[in-house]
Jmol script that loads the backbone (N, CA, C; Angstrom):
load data "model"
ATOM      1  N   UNK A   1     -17.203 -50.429 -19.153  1.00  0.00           N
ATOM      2  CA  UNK A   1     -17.168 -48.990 -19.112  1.00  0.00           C
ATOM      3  C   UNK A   1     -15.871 -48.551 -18.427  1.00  0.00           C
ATOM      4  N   UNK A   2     -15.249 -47.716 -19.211  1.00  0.00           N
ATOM      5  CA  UNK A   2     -14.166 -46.894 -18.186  1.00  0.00           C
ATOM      6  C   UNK A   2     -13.828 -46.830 -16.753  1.00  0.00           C
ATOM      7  N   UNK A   3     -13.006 -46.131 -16.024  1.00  0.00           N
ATOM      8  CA  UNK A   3     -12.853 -45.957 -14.975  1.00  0.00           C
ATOM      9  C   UNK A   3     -13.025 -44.075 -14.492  1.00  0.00           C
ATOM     10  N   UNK A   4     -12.806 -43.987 -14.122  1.00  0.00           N
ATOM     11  CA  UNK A   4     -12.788 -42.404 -13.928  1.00  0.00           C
ATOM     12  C   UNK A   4     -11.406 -42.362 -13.534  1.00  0.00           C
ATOM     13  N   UNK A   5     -10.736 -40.693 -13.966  1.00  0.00           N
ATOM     14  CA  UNK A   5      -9.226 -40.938 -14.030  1.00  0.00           C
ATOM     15  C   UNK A   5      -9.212 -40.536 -13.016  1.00  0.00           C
ATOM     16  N   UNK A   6      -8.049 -40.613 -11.865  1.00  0.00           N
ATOM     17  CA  UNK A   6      -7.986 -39.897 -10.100  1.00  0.00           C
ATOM     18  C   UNK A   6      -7.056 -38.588 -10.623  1.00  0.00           C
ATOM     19  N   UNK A   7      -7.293 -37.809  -9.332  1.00  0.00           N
ATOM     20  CA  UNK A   7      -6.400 -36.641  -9.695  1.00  0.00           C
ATOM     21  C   UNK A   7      -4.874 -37.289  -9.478  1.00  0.00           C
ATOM     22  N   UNK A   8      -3.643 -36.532  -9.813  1.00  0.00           N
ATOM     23  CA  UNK A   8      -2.645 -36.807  -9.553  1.00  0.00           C
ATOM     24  C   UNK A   8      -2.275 -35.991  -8.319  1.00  0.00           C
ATOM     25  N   UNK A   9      -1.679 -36.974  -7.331  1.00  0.00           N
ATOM     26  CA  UNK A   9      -1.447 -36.468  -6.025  1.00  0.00           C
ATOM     27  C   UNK A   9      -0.400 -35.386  -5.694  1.00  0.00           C
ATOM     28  N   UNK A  10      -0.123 -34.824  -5.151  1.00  0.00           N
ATOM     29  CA  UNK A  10       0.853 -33.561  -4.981  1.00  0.00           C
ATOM     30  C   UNK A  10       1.503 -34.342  -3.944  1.00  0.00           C
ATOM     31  N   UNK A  11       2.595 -33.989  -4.159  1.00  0.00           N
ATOM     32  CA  UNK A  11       3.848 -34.350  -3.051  1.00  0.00           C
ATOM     33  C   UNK A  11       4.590 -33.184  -2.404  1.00  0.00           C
ATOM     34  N   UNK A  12       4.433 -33.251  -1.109  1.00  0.00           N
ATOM     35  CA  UNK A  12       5.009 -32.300  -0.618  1.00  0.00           C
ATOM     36  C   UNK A  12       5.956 -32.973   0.901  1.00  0.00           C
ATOM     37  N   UNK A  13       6.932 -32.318   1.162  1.00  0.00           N
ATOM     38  CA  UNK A  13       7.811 -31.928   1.704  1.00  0.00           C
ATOM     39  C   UNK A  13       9.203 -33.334   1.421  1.00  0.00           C
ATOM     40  N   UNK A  14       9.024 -34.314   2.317  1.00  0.00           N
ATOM     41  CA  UNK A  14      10.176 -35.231   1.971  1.00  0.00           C
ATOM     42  C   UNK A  14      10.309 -35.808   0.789  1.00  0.00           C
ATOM     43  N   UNK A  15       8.733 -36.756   0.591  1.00  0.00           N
ATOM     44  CA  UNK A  15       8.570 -36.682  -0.993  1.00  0.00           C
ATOM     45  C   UNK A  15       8.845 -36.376  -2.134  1.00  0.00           C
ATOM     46  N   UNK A  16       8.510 -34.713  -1.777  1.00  0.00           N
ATOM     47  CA  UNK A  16       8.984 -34.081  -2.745  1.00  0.00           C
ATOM     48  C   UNK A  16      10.269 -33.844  -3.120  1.00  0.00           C
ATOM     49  N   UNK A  17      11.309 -33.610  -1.916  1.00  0.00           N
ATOM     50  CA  UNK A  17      12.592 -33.560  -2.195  1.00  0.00           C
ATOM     51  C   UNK A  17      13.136 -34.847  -2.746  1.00  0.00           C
ATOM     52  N   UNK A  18      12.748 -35.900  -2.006  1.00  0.00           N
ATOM     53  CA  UNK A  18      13.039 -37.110  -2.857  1.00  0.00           C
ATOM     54  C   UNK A  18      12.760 -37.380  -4.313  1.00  0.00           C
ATOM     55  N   UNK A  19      11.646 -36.962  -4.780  1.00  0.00           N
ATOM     56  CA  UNK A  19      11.136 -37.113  -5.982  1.00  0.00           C
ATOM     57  C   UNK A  19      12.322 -36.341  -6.597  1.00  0.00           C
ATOM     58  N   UNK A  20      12.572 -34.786  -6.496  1.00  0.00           N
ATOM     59  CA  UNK A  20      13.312 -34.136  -7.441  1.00  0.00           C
ATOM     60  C   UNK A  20      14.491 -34.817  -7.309  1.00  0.00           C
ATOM     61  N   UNK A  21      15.187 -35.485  -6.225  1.00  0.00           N
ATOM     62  CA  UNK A  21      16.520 -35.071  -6.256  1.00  0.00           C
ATOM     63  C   UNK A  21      16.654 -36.812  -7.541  1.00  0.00           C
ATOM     64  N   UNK A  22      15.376 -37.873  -7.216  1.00  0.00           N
ATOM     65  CA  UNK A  22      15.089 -38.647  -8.509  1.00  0.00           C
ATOM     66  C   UNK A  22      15.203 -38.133  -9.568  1.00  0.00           C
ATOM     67  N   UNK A  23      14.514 -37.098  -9.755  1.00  0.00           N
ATOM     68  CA  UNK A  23      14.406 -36.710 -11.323  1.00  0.00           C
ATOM     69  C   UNK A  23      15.770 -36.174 -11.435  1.00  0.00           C
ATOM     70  N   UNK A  24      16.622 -35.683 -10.931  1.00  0.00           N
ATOM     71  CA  UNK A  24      17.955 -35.081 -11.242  1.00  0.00           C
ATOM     72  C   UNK A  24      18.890 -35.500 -11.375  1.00  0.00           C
ATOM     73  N   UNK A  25      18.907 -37.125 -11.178  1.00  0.00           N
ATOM     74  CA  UNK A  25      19.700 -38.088 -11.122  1.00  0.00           C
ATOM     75  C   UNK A  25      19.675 -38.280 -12.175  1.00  0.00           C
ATOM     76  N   UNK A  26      18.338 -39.037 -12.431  1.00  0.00           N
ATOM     77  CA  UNK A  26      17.785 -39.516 -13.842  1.00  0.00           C
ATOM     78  C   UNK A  26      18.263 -39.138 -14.872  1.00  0.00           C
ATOM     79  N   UNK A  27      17.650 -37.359 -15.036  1.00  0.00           N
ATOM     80  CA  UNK A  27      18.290 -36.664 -16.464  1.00  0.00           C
ATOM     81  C   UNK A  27      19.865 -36.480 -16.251  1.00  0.00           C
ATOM     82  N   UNK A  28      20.342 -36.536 -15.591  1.00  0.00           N
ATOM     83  CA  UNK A  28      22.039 -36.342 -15.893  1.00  0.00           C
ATOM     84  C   UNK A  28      22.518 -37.283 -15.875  1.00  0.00           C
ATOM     85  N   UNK A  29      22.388 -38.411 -15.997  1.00  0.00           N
ATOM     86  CA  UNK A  29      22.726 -39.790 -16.122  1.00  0.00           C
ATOM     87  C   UNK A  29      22.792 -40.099 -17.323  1.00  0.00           C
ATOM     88  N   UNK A  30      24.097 -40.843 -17.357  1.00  0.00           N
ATOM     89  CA  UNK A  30      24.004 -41.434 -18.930  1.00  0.00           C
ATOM     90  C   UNK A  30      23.504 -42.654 -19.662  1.00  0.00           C
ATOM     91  N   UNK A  31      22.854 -42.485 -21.082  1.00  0.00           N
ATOM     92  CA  UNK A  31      21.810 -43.056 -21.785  1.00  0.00           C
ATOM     93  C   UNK A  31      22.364 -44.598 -21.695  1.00  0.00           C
ATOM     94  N   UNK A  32      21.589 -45.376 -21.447  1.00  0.00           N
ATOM     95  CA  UNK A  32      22.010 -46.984 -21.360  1.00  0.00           C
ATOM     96  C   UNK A  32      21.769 -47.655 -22.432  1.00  0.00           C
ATOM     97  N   UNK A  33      23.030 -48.343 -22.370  1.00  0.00           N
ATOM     98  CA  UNK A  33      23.329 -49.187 -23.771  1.00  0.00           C
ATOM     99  C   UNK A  33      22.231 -49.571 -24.531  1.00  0.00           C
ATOM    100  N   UNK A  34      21.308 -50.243 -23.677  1.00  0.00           N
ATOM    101  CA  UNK A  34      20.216 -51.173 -24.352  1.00  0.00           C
ATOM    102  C   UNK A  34      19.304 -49.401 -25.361  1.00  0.00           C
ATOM    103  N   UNK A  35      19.405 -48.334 -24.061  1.00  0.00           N
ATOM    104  CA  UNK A  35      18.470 -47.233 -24.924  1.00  0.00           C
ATOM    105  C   UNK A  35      19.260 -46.631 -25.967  1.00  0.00           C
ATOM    106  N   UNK A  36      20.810 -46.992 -26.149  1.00  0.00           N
ATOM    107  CA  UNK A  36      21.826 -46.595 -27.256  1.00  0.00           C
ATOM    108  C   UNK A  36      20.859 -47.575 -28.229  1.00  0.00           C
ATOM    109  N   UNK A  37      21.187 -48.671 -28.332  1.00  0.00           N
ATOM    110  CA  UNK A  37      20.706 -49.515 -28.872  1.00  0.00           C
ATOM    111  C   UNK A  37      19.494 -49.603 -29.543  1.00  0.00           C
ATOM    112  N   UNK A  38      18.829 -49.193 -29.294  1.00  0.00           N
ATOM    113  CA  UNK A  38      16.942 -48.897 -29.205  1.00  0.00           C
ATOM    114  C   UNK A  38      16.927 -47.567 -30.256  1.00  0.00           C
ATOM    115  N   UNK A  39      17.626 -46.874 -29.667  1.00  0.00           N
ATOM    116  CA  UNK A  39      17.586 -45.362 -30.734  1.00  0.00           C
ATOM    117  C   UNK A  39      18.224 -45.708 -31.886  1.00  0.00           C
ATOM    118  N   UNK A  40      19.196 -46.432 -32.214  1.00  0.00           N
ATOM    119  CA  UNK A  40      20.183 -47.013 -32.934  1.00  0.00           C
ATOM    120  C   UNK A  40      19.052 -47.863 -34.233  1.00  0.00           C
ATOM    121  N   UNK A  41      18.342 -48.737 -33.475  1.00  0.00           N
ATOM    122  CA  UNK A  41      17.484 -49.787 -34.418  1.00  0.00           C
ATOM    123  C   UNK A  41      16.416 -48.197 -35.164  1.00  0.00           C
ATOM    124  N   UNK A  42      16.121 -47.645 -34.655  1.00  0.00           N
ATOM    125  CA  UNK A  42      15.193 -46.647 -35.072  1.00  0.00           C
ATOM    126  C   UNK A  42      15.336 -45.792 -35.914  1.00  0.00           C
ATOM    127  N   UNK A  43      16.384 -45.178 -35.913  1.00  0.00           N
ATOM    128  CA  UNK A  43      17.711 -44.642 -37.081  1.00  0.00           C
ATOM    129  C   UNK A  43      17.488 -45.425 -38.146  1.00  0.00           C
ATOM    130  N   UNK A  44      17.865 -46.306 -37.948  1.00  0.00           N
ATOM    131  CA  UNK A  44      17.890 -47.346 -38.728  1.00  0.00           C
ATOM    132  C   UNK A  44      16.484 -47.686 -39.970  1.00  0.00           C
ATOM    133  N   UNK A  45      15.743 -47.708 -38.833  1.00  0.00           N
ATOM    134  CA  UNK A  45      14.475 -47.900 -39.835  1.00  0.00           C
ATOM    135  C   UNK A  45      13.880 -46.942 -39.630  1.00  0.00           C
ATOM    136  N   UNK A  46      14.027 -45.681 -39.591  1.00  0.00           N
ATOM    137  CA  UNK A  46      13.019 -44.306 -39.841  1.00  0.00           C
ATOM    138  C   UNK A  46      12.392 -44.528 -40.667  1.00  0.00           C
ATOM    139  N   UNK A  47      12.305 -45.017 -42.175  1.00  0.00           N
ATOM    140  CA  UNK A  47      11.628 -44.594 -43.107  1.00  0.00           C
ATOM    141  C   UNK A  47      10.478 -45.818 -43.103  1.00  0.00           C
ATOM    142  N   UNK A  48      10.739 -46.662 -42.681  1.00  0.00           N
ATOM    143  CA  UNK A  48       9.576 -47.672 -42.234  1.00  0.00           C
ATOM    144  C   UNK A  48       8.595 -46.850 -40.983  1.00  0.00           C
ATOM    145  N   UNK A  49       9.203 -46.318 -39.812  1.00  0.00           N
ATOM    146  CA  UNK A  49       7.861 -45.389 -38.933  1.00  0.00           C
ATOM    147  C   UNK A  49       7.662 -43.885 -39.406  1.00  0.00           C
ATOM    148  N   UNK A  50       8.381 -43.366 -40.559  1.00  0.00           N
ATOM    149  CA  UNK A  50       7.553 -42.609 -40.622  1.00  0.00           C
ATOM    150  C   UNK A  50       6.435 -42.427 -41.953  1.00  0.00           C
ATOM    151  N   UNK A  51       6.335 -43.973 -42.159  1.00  0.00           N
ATOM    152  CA  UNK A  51       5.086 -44.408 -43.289  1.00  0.00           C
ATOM    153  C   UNK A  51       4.182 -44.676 -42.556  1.00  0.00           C
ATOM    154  N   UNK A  52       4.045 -45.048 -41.035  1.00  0.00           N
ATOM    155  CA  UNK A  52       2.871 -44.339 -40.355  1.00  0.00           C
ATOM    156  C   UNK A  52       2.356 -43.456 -40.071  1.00  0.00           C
ATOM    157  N   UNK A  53       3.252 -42.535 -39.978  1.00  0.00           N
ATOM    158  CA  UNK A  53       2.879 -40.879 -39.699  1.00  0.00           C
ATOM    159  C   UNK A  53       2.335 -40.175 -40.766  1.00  0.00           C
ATOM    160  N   UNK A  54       2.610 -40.492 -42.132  1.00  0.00           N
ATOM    161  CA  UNK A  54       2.149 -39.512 -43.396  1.00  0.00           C
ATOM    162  C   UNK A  54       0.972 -40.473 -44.182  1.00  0.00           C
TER     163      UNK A  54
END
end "model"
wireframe off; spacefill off
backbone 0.3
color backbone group
């Protein structure tokens, strides 16, 4: 049987600044080769995933 899901915790004060100033790093950072790469193979074979979707 399942688990029961927990709430997600709130972060507040240092945490929190830490967390954002993470996330702000993150998105302005540039995309890494391997995820160039990855998007690249996918391009590639779109028409193979999107014969799962339809």
């Amino acid at each position: 049987m399942a688990k029961p899901i927990r709430a997600t915790p709130t972060l507040r004060g240092e945490d929190a600044e830490r967390f954002v100033k993470q996330m702000i790093k993150k998105e302005t950072s540039a995309i890494s080769r391997i995820d160039k790469e990855l998007y690249a193979d996918v391009e590639k074979n779109r028409r193979f995933f999107e014969s799962f979707l339809n």
